[in-house]
C-alpha positions as CSV (number, residue, x, y, z in Angstrom):
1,X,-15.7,-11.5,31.1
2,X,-12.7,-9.7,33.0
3,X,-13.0,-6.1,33.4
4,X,-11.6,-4.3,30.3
5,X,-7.9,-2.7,29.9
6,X,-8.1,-0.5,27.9
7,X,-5.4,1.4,26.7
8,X,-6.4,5.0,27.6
9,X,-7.7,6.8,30.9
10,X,-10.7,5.8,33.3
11,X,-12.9,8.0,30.9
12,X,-12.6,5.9,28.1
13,X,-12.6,2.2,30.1
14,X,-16.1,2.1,30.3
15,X,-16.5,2.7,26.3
16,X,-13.9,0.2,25.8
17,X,-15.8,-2.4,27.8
18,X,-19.2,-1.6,26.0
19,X,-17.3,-2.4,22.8
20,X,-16.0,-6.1,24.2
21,X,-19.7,-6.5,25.6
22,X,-21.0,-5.7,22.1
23,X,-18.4,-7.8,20.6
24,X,-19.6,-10.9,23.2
25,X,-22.9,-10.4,22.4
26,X,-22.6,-10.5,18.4
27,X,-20.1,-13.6,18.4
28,X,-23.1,-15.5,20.8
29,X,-25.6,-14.3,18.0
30,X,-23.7,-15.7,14.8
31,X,-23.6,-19.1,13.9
32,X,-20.1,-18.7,12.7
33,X,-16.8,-16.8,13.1
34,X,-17.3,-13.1,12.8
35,X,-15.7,-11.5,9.9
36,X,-12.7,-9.2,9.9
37,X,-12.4,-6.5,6.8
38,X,-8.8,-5.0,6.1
39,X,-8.1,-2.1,3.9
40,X,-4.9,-3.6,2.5
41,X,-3.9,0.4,1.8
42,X,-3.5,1.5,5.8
43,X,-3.0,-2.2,7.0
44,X,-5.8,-1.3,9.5
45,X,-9.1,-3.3,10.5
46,X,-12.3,-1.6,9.8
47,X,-15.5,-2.0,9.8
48,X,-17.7,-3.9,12.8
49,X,-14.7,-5.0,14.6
50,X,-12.6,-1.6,13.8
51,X,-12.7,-0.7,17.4
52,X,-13.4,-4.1,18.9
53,X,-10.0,-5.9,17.8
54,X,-7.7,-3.2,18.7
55,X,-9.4,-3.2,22.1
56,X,-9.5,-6.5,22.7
57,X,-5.1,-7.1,21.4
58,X,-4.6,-4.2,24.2
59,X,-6.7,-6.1,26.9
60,X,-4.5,-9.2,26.2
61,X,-1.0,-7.6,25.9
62,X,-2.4,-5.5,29.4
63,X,-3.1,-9.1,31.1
64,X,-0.4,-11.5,29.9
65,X,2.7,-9.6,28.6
66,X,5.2,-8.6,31.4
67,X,5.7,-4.5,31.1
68,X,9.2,-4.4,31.7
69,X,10.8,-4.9,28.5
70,X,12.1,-1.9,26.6
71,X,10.0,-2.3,23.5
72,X,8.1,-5.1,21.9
73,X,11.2,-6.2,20.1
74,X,12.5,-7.5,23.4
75,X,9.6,-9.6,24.1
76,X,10.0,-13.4,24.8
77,X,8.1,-15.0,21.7
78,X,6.5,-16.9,23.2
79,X,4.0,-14.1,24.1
80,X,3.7,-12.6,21.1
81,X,2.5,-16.8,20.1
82,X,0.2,-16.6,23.4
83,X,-1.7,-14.1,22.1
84,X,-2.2,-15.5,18.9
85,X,-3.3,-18.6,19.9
86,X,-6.5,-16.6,22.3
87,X,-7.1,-14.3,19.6
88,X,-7.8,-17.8,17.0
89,X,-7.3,-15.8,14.0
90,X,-7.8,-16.3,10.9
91,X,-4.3,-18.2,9.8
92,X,-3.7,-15.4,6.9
93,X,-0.2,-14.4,7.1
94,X,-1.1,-11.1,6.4
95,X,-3.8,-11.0,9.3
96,X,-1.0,-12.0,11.6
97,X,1.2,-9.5,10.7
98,X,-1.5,-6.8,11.4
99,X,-1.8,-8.4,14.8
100,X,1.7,-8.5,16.0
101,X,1.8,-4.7,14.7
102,X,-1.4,-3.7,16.7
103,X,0.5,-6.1,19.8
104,X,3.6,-3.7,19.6
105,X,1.5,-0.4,19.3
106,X,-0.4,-1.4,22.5
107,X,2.3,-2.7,24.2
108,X,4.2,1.2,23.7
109,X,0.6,2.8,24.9
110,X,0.5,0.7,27.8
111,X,4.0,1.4,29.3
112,X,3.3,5.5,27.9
113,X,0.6,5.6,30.4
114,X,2.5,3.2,33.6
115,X,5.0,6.0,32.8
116,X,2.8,8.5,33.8
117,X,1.9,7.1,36.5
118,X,5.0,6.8,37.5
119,X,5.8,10.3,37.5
120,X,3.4,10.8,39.7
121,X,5.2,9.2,42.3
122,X,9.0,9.9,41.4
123,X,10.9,12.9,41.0
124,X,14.1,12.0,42.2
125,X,15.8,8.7,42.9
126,X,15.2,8.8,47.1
127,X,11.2,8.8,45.4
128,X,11.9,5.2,44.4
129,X,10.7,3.2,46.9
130,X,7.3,5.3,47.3
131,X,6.7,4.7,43.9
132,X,6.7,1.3,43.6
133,X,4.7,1.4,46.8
134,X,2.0,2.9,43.9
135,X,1.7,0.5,41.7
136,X,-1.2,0.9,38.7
137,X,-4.6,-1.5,40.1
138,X,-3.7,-4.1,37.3
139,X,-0.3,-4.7,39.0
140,X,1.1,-6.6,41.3
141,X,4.1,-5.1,43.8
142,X,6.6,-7.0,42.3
143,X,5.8,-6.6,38.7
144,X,5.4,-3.2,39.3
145,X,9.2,-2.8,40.3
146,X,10.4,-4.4,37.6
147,X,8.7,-1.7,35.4
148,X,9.9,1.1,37.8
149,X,14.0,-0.2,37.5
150,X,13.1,0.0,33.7
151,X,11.6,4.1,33.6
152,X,15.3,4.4,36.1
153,X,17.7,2.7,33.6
154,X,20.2,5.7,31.7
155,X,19.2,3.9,28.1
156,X,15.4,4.8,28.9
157,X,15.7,7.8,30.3
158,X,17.0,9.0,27.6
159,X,15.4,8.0,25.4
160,X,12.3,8.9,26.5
161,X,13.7,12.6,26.1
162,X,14.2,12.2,22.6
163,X,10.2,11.0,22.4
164,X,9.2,14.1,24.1
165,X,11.2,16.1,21.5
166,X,10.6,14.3,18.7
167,X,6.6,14.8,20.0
168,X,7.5,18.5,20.1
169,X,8.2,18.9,16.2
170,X,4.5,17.1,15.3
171,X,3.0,19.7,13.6
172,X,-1.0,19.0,13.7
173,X,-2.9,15.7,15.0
174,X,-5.3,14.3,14.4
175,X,-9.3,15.2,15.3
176,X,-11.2,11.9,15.1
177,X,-9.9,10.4,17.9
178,X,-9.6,6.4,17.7
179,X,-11.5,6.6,14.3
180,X,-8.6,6.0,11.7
181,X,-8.7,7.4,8.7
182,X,-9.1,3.8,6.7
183,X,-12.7,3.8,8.3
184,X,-13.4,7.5,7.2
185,X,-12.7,6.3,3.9
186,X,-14.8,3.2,4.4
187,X,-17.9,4.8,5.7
188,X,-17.8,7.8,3.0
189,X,-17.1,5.9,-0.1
190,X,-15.9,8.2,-3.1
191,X,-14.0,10.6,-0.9
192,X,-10.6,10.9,-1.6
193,X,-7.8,10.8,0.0
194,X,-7.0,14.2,0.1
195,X,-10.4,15.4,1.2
196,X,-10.7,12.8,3.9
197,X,-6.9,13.9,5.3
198,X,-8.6,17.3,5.4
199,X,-11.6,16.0,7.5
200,X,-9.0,14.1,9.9
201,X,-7.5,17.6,10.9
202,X,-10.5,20.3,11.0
203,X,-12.2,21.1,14.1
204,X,-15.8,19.5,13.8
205,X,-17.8,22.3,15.7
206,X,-16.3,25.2,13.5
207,X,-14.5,23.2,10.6
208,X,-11.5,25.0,10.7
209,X,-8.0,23.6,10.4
210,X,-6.5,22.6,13.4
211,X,-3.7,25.0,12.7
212,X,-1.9,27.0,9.6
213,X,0.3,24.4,9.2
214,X,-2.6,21.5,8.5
215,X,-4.4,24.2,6.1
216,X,-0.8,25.2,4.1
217,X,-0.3,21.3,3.7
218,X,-3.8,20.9,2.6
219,X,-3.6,24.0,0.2
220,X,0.2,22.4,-0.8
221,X,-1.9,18.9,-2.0
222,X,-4.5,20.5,-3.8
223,X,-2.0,22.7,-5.7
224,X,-0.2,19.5,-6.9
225,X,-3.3,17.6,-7.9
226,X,-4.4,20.7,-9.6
227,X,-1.0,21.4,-11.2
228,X,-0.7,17.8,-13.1
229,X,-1.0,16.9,-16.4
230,X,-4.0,15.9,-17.8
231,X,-1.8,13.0,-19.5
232,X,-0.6,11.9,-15.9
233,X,-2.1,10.0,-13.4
234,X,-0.3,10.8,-10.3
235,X,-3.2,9.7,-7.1
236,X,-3.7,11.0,-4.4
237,X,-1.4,8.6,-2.3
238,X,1.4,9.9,-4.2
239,X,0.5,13.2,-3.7
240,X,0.1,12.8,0.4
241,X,3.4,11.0,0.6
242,X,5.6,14.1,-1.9
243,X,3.7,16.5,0.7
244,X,3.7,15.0,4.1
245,X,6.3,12.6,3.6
246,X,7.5,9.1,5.3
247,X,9.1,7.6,8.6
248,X,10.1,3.9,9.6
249,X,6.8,1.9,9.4
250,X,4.5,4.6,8.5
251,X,3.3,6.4,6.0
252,X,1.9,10.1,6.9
253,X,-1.9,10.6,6.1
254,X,-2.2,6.9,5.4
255,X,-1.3,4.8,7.8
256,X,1.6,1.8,8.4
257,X,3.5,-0.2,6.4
258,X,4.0,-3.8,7.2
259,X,6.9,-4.3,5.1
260,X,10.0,-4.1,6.7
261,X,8.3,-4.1,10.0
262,X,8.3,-7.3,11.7
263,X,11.5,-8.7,12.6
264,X,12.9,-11.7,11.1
265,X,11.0,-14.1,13.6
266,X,7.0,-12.9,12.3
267,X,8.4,-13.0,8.9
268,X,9.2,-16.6,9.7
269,X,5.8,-16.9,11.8
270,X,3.6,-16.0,8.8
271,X,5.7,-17.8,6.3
272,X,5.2,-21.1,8.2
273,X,1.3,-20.2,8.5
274,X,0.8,-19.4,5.0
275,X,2.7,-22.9,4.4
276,X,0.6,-25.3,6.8
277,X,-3.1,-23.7,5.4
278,X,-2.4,-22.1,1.5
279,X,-4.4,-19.1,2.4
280,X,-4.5,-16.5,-0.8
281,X,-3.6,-13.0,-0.3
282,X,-6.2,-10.3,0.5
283,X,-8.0,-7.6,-1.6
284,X,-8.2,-4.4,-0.3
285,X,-11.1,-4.4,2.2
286,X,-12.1,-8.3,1.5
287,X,-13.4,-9.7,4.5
288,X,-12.8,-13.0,5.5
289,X,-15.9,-15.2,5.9
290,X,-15.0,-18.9,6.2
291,X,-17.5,-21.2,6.6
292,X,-17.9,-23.0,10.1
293,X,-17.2,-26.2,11.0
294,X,-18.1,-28.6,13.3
295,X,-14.5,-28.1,15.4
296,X,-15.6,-24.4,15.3
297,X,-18.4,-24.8,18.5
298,X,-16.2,-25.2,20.8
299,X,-14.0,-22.7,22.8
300,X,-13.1,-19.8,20.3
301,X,-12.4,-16.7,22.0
302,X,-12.4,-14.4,19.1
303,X,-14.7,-16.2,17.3
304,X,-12.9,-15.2,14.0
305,X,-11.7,-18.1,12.0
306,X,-10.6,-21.4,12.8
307,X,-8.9,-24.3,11.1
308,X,-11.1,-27.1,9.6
309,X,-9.5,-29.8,10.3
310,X,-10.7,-33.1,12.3
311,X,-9.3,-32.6,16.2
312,X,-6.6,-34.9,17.1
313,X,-6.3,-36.0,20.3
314,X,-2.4,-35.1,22.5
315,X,-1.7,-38.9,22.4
316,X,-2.8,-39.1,18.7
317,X,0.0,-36.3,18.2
318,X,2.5,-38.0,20.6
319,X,2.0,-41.4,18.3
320,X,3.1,-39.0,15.2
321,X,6.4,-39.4,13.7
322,X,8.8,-37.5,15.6
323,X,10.6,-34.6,14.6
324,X,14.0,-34.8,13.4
325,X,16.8,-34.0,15.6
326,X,18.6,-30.6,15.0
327,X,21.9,-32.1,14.5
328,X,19.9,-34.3,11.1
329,X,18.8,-30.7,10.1
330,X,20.2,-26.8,9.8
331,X,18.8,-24.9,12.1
332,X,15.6,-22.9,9.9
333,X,14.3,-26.1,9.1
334,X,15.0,-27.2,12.8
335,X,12.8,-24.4,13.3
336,X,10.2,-24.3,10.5
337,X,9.2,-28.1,11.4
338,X,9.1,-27.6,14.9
339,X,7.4,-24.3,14.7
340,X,4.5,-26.3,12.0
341,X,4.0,-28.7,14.7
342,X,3.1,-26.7,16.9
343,X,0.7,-24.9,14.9
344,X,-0.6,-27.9,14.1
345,X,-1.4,-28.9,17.7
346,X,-2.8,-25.6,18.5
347,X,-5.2,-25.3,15.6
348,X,-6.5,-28.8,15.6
349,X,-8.5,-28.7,18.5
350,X,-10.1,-26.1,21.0
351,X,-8.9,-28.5,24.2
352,X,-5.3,-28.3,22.6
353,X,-5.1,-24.7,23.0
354,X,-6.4,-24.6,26.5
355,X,-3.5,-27.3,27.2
356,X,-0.8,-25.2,25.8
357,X,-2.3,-21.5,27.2
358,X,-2.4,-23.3,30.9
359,X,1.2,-24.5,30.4
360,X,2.5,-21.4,28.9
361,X,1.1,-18.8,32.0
362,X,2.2,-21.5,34.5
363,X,5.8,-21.4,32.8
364,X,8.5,-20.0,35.5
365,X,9.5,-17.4,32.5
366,X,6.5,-15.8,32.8
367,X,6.1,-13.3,35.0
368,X,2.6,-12.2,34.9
369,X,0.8,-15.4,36.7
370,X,-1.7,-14.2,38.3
371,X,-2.6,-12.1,35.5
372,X,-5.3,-14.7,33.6
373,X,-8.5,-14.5,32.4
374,X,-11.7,-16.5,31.9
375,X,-12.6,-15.5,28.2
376,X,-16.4,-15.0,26.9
């Protein structure tokens, strides 16, 4: 296994890697795929793998997604399908979409802390040159300046000042660090919502609020709860989003909201998944524990779920009817039947995937190489 990437300081590398380690070792010890739970409330994984999935998306999107793009939404696709295809999910669209959200969130950490290291080197533009001399040890020289022209460009710059003001008007964080608040609730079933939001921002070793603006919020809820009608059943979710409120993607106290967050592309992406393999939807915190299958010994990263579906050989695909031209089709189904068999290919067979992950790294689009990995 490579050396973890994790997506916080030298401190917490080590912890990371522990939690890949454990993850290798319990995916060696089951006989088949590992489970992943989802509170359907917070969108979030929890449970075993609550720390291990987030960790290991970061360690991919570190190692095979080129840092110079502004945001996520200005990633190739054919990354954000890279990734997918190592991780060997299971095919649920809403799975997926949790995974490309968790891709974009890492992806905006990782170029938070090259930032930083960054600034370390450059002050003013004459510092250019000395900073890309610097480049972070999981960088090359050259991919290291493409990131550098990006921190320099007028659109960044600024807004990366509106961040930092926009970070100045938070008014309380949280205090359980990576543990999210969907596990809290996991781990103490039958505490509320309110109560556990309370536990998110108290100090542990005096249990104090973090500040008066944390306690007034708190003391704001409990009001509200306390001031309903007997006759009305407004919960507690209700009552943390009238108190704290929303923004794009998110809702305060809970957690993220998938709707309205993936771009017209995933939409597509989990739409043709849920097409080619009828999964159902999920129940809040059902975890998905398929049964394995012969295909399932071979190479599987993850070790989560695979298709079960007899391999088919590359030639056996290339003797397959082939797919219609665009100019017989519009383009979205141009797309949709292209895009199935591809997913087709990839799921069919470990060896397939291996194929397409060699091609896909050795492509001339990608800039990032050198940067592979022998996994588990």
């Amino acid at each position: 296994m490579v050396a973890n990437v994790d997506d916080s300081g030298d401190a917490r590398k080590g912890r990371g890697r522990n939690v890949l380690v454990n993850l290798e070792e319990r995916r060696k010890n089951s006989t088949g795929p590992l489970p992943l739970e989802v509170d359907s409330v917070s969108n979030k994984i929890v449970g075993l793998e609550s720390k291990a999935f987030p960790r290991l998306v970061g360690r991919e999107v570190a190692l095979h997604v080129p840092g110079h793009h502004p945001s996520w939404a200005n990633v190739p696709e054919q990354y954000e399908h890279l990734i997918l295809t190592k991780l060997r999910l299971d095919s649920h669209p809403k799975l997926v979409a949790i995974s490309i959200v968790e891709m974009a969130e890492k992806y905006k950490t990782r170029k938070n802390i090259r930032l930083q290291h960054f600034r370390e080197y450059y002050e003013n533009p004459e510092d250019f040159e000395n900073a890309v001399k610097n480049p972070p040890s999981e960088l090359n020289k050259d991919q290291w300046r493409l990131i550098c022209e990006l921190f320099t460009t007028p659109d960044f710059i600024q807004r990366s000042k509106q961040n930092s003001i926009n970070r100045q008007k938070m008014k309380f964080s949280s205090t359980t660090g990576s543990v999210t608040m969907a596990e809290i609730l996991r781990q103490k079933q039958g505490k509320g919502y309110i109560e556990t939001w309370k536990e998110c921002h108290t100090k542990k070793d005096t249990n104090t609020f973090i500040n008066e603006d944390a306690k007034n919020k708190y003391e704001e809820m409990l009001t509200t709860r306390n001031s309903a009608p007997e006759s009305s059943q407004v919960s507690e979710l209700e009552i943390l989003r009238q108190t704290l409120g929303e923004r794009r993607g998110h809702q305060r106290g809970v957690g993220r909201k998938l709707k309205g967050q993936s771009s017209r592309r995933r939409s597509q992406l989990a739409m043709l998944i849920n097409r080619s393999y009828g999964k159902q939807l999920l129940t809040p915190t059902q975890p998905i524990r398929p049964k394995p299958s012969r295909s399932q010994k071979g190479f599987n990263p993850m070790g989560f779920h695979q298709s079960h579906q007899i391999p088919t050989s590359f030639q056996q695909l290339l003797q397959q009817p082939r797919v219609p031209s665009p100019g017989m089709l519009s383009f979205e189904k141009f797309h949709s039947q292209m895009y199935q068999s591809y997913l087709q290919f990839v799921f069919q067979s470990p060896n397939n995937s291996q194929v397409l992950l060699k091609m896909m790294t050795q492509s001339p689009q990608t800039d990032e190489d050198d940067a592979t990995t022998n996994f588990f």
